[in-house]
N, C-alpha and C positions, 0 to 999 in steps of 0.2 A: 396781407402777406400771401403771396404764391404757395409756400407751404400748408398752408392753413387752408387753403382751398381745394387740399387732394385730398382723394376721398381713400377710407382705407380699406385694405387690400380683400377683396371676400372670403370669409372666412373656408367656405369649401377648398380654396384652394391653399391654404393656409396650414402650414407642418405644426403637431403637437408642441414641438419646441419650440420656444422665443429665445436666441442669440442677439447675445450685445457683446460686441469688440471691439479691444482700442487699442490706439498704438502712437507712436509721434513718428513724423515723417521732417528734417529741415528741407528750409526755400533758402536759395542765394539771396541775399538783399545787395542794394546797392549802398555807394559808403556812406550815403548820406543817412540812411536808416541804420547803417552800421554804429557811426557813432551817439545818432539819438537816443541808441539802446544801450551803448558802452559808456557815454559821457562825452563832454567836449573835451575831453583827454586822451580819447582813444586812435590811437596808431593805423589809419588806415594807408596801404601800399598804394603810390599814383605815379610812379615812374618803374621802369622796366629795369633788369640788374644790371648794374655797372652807368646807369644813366647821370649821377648823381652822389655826391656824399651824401647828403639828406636822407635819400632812400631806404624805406625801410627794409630790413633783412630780417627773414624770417627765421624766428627759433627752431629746434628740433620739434619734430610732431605740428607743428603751425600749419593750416592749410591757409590756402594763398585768399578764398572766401570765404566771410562769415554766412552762419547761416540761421535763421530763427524758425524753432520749433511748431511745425504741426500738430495740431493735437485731432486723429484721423481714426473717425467710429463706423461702425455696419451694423446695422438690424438685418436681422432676417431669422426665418421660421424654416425648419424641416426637420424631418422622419429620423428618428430614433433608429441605430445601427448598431443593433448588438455585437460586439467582438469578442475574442480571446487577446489574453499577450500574444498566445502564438502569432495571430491573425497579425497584428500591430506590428510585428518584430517582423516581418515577411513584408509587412506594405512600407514600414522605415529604413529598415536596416540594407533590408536587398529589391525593394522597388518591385516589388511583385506582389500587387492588391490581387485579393483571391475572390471578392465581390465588388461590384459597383458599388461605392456611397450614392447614397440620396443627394442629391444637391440642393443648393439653400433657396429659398420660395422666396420672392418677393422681398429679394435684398434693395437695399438701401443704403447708399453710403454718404459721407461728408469731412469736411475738414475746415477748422476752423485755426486760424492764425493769427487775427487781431487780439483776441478771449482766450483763447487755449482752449484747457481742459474744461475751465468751467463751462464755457459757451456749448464745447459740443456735449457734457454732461445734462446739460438742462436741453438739450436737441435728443440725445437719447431718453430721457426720464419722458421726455412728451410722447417719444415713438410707443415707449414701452405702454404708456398709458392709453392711447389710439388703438394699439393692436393687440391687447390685453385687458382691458378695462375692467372685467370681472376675476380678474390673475387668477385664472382658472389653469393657464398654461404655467410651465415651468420656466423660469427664468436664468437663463447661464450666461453667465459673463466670464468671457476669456480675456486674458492677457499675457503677458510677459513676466509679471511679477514686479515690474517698476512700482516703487510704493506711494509714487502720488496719485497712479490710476486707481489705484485701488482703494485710496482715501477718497477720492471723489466718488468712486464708485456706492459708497459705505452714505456716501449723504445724499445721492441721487436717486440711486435706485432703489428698488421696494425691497423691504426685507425681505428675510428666505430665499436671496437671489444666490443662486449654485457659483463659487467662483473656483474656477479651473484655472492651471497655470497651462500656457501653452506647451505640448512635449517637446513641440521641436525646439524651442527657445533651453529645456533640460538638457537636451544632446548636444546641441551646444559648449554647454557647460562640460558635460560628461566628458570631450570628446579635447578641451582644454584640460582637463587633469588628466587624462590616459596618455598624453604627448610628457607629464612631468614623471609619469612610470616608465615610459616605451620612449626607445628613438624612432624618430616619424621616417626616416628611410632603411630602417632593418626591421622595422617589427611592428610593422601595419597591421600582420596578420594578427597578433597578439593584441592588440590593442582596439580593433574591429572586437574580438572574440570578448576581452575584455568591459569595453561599454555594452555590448549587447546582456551578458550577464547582469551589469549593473542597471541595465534598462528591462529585464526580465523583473528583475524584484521590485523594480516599482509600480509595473503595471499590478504585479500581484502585492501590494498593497504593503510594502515591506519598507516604509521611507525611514524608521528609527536605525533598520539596521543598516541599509546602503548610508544615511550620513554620518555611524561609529565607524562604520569599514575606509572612509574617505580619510579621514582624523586617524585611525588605528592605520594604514598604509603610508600614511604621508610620515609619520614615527618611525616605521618599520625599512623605510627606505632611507630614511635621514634626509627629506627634501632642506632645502636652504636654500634661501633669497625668494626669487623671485616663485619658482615652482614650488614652496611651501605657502607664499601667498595664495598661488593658484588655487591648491588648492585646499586651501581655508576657506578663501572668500565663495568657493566652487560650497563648501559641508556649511555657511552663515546662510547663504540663497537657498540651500534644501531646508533648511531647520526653519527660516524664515517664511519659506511658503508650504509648509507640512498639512497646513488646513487645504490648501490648493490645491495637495497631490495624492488627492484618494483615489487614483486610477483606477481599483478594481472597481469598485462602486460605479464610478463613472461607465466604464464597460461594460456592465452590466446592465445598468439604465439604457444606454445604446444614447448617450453622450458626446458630443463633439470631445475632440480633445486636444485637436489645431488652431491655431488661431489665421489658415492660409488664407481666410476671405480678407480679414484687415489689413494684413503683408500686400496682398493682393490690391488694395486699394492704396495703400501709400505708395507703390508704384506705378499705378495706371491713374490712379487720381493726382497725384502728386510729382513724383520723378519722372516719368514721360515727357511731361507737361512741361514743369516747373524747372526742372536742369539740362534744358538744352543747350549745346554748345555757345556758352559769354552769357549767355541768359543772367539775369539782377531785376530783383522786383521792390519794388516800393512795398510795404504793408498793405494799405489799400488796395492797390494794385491786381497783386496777389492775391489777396482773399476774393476780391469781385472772379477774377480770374476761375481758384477754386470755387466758389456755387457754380459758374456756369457748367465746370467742369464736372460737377457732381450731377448736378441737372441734367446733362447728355447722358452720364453712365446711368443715371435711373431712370434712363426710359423714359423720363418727364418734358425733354426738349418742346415738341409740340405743343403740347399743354401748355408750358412756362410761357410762350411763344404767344397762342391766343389771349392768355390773360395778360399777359403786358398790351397788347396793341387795344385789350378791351379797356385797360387801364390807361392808356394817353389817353383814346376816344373820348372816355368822359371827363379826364383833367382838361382836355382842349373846347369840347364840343358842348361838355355836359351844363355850364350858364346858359350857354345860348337855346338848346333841348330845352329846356325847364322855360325859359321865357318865353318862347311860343306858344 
């Protein structure tokens, strides 16, 4: 295998830290994979509206393609970056970083779509083991807080592996319960001021009391329906990942605490590529598609390149060589 024959990365230039990040990215498929994954029961759309009584009509929320899940990881190694909240709150809130970050050394990325998660979990577990062997470095795995990554994570990776929730995937959250307090065209400025407080206290390690404060406001305002969901399910995902969100600690270490290399790769590995205008991919298809695609991004084209032409020479030539 091409992978197996790269060597790894020299450790001199190699950052204190070892990062692993995941994420899922979907690929459009065509209808025939459509319904191999749905059932031969499955409704897929083959005339245009008004073409047809037959024609399917799509539900509310329906999108016109199906699409099957990526499962899209990065390795990479770099330099611990001591911060403040203040520091944090200044490079998120208002886009004014006050020092350079290090950036990531001898990243690597991939995506697997035939396997999922398992495939690219036993592709990270091997990286981790190549570039770590003596797990002398520290190990951090970021995510989103989805809890099947974080079950694979639990049975791939080496213990005492550091797991971070992503912040920005938090603000997110934060920024859908601050719209069930504030109206979004009168009181932005309230509502800006507002998540930043509640994003002060959890860099400074306060996550018991920001998810009472969620539960104690959403009581205090009398939310119903939909925006008492919000933000319920907004105080379930803090409480859920409370082990994830020791951000002082983190900042202090000089810990990552974004997950934008992975984000980053399910769109330049993934959506560039994979959802260009009518684009539809087979399984197969696609997957071959992403290695080569990952193979470009990591620098490895060339390489990948001579060992395949070295690999025909001898599937072709290699009986005849020997018999002379």
């Amino acid at each position: 295998m091409f992978q197996d024959s790269l060597p790894v990365p020299d450790a001199e230039d190699e950052g204190p830290l070892l990062v692993v990040t995941a994420d899922c990215k979907g690929v459009p498929l065509v209808r025939e994979a459509v319904q191999e994954i749905e059932g031969p029961g499955a409704t897929v759309p083959r005339d245009g509206p008004g073409r047809s009584s037959g024609s399917h009509r799509r539900g509310k929320g329906e999108k016109a393609n199906k699409k099957r899940m990526a499962a899209v990881g990065a390795v990479y190694t770099i330099k611990p970056f001591v911060r403040t909240a203040d520091e944090v709150i200044e490079d998120v809130m208002r886009k004014e970083a006050r020092r350079r970050r290090p950036g990531p050394q001898d990243k690597r990325v991939r995506a697997e779509l035939l396997v999922g998660k398992v495939a690219l979990f036993l592709w990270l577990a091997q990286e981790v083991i190549r570039r770590n062997p003596r797990g002398a470095k520290p190990v951090i795995f970021l995510s989103d807080g989805e809890r099947a990554l974080h079950d694979r994570q639990g049975e791939y990776l080496p213990e005492g592996t550091i797991c971070i929730l992503d912040l920005f995937h938090v603000l997110e959250r934060w920024w859908k319960v601050a719209w069930c307090f504030f109206d979004e065209r009168t009181q932005k400025r309230q509502a800006h001021q507002w998540v930043e407080e509640r994003l002060r206290r959890l860099l400074e390690g306060k996550v018991d009391s920001v998810i009472r404060g969620i539960r104690y406001q959403a009581t205090r305002y009398e939310l119903r329906g939909q925006e008492r969901k919000t933000a319920g399910d907004a105080a379930d995902y803090f409480e859920r990942n409370r082990a994830r969100m020791k951000y002082d600690e983190y900042l202090a270490a000089g810990y990552p605490i974004g997950s934008g290399v992975v984000e980053g790769a399910c769109r330049h590995l993934v959506k560039d590529r994979m959802e260009r205008t009518g684009m539809r991919w087979l399984p197969s298809g696609a997957q071959a598609m992403l290695d080569l695609r990952a193979t470009y991004l990591n620098g490895e084209w060339n390489d990948f390149w001579k060992f395949h032409v070295e690999r025909e020479d001898q599937r072709l030539y290699g009986k005849i060589r020997r018999a002379e």
